[in-house]
C-alpha positions as CSV (number, residue, x, y, z in Angstrom):
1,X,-43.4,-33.5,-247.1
2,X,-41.9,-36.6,-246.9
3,X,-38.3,-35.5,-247.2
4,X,-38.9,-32.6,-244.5
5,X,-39.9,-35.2,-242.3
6,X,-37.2,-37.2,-243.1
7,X,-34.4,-34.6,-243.5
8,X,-35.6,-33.3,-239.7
9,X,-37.0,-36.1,-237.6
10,X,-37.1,-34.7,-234.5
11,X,-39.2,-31.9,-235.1
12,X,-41.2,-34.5,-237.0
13,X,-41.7,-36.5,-234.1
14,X,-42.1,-32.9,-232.3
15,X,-45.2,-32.4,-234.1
16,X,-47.0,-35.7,-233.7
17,X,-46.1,-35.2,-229.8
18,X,-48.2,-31.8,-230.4
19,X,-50.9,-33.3,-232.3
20,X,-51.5,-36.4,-229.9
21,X,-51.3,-34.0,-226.8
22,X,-54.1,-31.5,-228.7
23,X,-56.7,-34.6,-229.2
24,X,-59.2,-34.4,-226.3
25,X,-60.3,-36.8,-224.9
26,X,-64.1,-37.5,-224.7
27,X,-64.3,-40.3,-222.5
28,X,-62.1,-38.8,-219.5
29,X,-63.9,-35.3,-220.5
30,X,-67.3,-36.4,-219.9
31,X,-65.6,-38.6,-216.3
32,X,-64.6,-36.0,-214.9
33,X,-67.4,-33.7,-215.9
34,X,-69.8,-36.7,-214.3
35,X,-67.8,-36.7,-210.9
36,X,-68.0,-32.7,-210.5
37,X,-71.9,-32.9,-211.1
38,X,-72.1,-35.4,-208.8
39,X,-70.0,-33.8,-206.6
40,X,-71.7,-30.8,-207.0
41,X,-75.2,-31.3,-207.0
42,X,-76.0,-32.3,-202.9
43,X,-74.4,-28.5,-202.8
44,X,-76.5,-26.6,-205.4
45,X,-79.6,-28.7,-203.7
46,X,-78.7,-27.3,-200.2
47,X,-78.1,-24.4,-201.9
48,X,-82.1,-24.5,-203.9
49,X,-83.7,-26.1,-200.8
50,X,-82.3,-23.4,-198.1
51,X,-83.8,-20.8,-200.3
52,X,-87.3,-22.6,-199.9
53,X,-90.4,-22.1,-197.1
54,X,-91.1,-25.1,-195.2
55,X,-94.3,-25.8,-197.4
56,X,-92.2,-25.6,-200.5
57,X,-89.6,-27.9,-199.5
58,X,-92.2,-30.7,-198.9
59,X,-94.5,-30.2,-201.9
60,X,-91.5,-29.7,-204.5
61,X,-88.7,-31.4,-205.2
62,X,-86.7,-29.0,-207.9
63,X,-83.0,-27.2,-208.5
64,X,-85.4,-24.3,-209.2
65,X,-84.5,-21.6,-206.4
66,X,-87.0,-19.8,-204.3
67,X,-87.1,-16.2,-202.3
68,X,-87.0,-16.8,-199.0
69,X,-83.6,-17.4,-198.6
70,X,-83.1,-14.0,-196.1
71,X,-86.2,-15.1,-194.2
72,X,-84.9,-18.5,-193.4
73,X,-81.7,-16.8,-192.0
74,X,-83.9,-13.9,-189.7
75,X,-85.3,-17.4,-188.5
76,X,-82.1,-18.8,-187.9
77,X,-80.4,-16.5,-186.3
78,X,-83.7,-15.7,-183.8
79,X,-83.8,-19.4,-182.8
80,X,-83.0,-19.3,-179.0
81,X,-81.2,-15.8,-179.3
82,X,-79.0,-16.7,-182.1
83,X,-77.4,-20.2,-181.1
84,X,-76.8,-20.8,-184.6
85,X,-74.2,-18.4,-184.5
86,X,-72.9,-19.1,-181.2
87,X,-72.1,-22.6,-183.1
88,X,-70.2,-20.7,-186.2
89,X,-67.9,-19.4,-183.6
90,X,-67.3,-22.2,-182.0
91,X,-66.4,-24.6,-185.1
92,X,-64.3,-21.0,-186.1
93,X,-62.1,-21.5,-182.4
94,X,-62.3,-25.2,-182.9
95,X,-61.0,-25.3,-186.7
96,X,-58.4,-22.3,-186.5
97,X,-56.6,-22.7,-183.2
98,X,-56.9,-26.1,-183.6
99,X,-55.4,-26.1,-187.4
100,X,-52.9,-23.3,-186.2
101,X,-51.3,-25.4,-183.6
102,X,-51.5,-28.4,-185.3
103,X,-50.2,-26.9,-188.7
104,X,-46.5,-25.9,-186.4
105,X,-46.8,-29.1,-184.3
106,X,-46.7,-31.0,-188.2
107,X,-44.1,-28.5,-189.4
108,X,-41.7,-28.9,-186.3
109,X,-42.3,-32.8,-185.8
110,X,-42.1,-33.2,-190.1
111,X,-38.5,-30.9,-189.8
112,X,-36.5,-32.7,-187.1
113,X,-38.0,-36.4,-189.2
114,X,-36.4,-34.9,-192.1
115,X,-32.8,-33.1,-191.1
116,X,-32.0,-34.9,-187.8
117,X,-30.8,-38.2,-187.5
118,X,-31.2,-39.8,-183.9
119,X,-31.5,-43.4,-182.2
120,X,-35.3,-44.8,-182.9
121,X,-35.7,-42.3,-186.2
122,X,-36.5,-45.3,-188.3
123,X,-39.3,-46.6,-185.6
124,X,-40.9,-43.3,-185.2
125,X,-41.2,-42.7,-188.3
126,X,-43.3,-46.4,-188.9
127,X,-45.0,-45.8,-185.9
128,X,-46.2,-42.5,-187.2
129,X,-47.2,-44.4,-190.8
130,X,-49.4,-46.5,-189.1
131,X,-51.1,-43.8,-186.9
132,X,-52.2,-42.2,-190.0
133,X,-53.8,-45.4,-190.8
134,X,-56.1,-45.4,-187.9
135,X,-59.4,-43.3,-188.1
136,X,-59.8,-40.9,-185.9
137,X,-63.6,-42.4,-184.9
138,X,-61.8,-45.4,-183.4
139,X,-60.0,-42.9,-180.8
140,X,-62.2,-41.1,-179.8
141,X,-63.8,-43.1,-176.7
142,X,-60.3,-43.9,-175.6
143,X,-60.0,-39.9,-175.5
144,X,-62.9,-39.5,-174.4
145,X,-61.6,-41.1,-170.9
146,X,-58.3,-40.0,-170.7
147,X,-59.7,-36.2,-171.0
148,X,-62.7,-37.7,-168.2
149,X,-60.1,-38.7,-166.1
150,X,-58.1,-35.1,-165.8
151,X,-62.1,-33.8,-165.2
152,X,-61.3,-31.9,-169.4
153,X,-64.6,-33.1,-170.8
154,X,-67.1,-30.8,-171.7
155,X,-64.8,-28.1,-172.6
156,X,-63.2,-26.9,-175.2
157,X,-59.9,-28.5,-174.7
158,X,-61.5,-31.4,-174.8
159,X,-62.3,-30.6,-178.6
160,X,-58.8,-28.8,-179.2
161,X,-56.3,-31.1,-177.3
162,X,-57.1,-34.5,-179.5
163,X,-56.7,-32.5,-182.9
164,X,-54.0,-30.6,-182.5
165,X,-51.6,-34.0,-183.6
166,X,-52.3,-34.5,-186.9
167,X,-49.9,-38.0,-187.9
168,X,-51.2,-37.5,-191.9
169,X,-49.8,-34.0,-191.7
170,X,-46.5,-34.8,-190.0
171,X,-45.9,-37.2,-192.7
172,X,-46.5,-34.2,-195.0
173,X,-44.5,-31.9,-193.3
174,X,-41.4,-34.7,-193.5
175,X,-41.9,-34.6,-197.2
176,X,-42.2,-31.2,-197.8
177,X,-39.1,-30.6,-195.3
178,X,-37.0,-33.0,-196.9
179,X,-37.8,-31.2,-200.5
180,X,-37.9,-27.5,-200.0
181,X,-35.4,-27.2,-197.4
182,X,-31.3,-27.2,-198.1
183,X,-29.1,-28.9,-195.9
184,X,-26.7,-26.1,-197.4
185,X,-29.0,-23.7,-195.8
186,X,-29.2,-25.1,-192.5
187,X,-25.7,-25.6,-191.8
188,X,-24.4,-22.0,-192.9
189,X,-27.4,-20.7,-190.4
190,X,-25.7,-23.0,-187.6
191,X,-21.7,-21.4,-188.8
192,X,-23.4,-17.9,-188.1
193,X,-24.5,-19.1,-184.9
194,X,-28.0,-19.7,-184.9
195,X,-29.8,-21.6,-182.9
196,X,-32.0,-24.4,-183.8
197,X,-35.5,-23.0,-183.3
198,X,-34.4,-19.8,-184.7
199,X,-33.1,-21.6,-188.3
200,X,-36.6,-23.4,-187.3
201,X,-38.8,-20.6,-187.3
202,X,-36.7,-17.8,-189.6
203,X,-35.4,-20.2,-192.3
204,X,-37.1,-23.7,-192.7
205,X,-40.8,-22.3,-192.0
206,X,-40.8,-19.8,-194.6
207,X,-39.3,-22.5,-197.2
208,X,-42.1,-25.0,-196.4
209,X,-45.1,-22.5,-196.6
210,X,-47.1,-23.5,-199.4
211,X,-46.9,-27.2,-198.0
212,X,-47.9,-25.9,-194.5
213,X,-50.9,-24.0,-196.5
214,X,-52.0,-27.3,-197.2
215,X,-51.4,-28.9,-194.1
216,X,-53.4,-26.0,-192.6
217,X,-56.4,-26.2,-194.9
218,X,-57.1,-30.2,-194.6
219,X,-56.9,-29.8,-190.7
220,X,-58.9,-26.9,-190.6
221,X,-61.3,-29.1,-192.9
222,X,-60.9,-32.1,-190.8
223,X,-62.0,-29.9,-187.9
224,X,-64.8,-27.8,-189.1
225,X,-66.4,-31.2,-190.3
226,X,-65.8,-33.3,-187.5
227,X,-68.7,-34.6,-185.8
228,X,-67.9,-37.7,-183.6
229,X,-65.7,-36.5,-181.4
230,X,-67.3,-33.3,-180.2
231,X,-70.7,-35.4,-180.1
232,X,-68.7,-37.6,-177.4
233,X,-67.2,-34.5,-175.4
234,X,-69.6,-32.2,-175.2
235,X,-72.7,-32.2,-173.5
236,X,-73.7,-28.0,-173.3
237,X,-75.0,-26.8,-176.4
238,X,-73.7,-24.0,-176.0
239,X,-70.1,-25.4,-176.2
240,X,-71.2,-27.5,-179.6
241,X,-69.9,-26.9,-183.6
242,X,-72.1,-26.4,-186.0
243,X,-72.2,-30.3,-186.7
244,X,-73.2,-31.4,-183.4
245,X,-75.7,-28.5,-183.2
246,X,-77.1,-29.2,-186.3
247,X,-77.5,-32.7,-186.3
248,X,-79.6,-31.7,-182.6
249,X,-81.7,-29.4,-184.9
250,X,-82.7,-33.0,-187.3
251,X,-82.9,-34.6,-184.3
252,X,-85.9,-32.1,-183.1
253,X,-87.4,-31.6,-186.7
254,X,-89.0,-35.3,-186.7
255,X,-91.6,-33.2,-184.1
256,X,-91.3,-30.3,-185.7
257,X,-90.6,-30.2,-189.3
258,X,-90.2,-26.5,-189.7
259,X,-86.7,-27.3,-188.2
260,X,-85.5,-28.8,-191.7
261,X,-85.8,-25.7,-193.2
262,X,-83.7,-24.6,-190.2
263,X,-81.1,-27.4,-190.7
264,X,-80.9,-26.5,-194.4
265,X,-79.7,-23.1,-194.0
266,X,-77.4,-23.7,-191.7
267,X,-76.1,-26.4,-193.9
268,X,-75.6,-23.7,-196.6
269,X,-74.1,-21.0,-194.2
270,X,-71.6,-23.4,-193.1
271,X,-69.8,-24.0,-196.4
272,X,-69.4,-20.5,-196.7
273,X,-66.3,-20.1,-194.7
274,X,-64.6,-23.3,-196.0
275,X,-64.9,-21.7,-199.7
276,X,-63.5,-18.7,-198.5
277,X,-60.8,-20.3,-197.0
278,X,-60.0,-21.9,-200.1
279,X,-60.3,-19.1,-202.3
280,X,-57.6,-17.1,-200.3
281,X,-55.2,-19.5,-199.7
282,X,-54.9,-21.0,-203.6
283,X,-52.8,-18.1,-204.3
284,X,-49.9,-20.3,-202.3
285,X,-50.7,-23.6,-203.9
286,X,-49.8,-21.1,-207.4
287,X,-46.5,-19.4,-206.2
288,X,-45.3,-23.4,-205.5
289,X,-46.3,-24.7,-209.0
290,X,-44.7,-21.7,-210.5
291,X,-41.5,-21.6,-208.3
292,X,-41.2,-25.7,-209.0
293,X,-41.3,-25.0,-212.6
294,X,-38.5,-22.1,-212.4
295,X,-36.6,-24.6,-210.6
296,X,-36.9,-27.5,-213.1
């Protein structure tokens, strides 16, 4: 044995790679398995407690799931002739045109950053840096009265127009550009004679797809969840996301503690489109691993 390992070193050294790469580790293991519980577990108790009668939910305090799940969503959906849902579709328009737009606005902005070069270039791109820095909760009064001032507020441009700049995912779209794009590419599409928005469109968008997947899904994210700034904007409830409408049905359950149970099922209804979201648009984050490792 001894010889062989001497004789061949390199599969020698091979093998204790293998061996040291097949030894779990138990302390990282049970880490990570920690953080998803305790990521986990405010969503299977939403999940327990919107399945729960008002009495339940007060007298019990379990994981244990209960039946009255489909009753708490007839009462849901009958409270004010279904405003609930009125909400769902207004986070929907909010989150999807608003993550639509903003996903090209990041993809165009992130593809001139990367294959133009122009006076300033350096300076915007610092300038962008730091605005991805700055919370959003800090602009919103100042948006607040710029949108006052052109008589926006209370609408719903006055949700969609601040999001639709996203600075984080024009920094991603600059990185992704500068990867997945050729320069080879671009400039034989210019010889043929196409124009700039068309190599835009055509050429560069379908290259940087699976980054603009994830640009899409944390600004449809950031949207869906956003609470501040639609608080600040709107004042009809019938205009409101299903944060802001929801955090008006907590407001009212301190009077009326049937409410909760209210509260809690709409909690539970609004992560259902966010985990669909996710579960169709994984497929592109697979196709970009896979193509990366074809490539390497």
């Amino acid at each position: 044995m001894r010889k062989t390992a001497r004789g061949n070193p390199t599969k020698a050294s091979a093998a204790g790679a293998n061996e040291l790469r097949e030894k779990p580790s138990f302390l990282s293991t049970g880490i990570l398995i920690l953080g998803a519980l305790y990521c986990l577990f405010p969503v299977l108790w939403v999940l327990a407690a919107a399945s729960k009668s008002g009495t339940e939910l007060f007298s019990t305090f379990t994981l244990a799931p209960s039946t009255h799940l489909w009753d708490n969503i007839v009462e849901l959906t009958a409270y004010r002739d279904g405003l609930f849902w009125r909400w769902m579709l207004n986070t929907a328009l909010y989150a999807g045109v608003g993550a639509v737009v903003s996903t090209w606005i990041s993809a165009l902005s992130g593809y001139v950053l990367a294959k133009f070069d122009f006076p300033g270039k350096a300076g915007i791109f610092k300038i962008l840096l730091m605005g991805v820095l700055v919370p959003g909760v800090i602009l919103a009064i100042p948006q607040y009265l710029m949108l006052a001032q052109a008589g926006l507020t209370n609408t719903y441009w006055s949700v969609l127009l601040p999001q639709i700049i996203s600075p984080y995912g024009i920094y991603l779209a600059r990185i992704y550009a500068a990867a997945s794009v050729p320069g080879d590419v671009i400039e034989a599409a210019r010889t043929e004679g196409a124009k700039e928005m068309y190599i835009f469109n055509r050429i560069a968008m379908p290259m940087m797809l699976p980054g603009l997947v994830t640009i899409f899904l944390f600004q449809f994210v950031a949207i869906w969840n956003n609470f501040m700034l639609p608080y600040i904007m709107l004042g009809d409830d019938h205009l409101f996301p299903i944060t802001v409408g929801l955090n008006g049905l907590l407001n009212q359950g301190a009077s009326a503690p049937a409410l909760y149970t209210l509260v809690l099922t709409g909690a539970l209804l609004s992560i259902v489109p966010l985990v669909i979201m996710f579960l169709l648009l994984q497929r592109y984050w697979r196709v970009d691993l896979a193509a990366g490792a074809v490539k390497a």
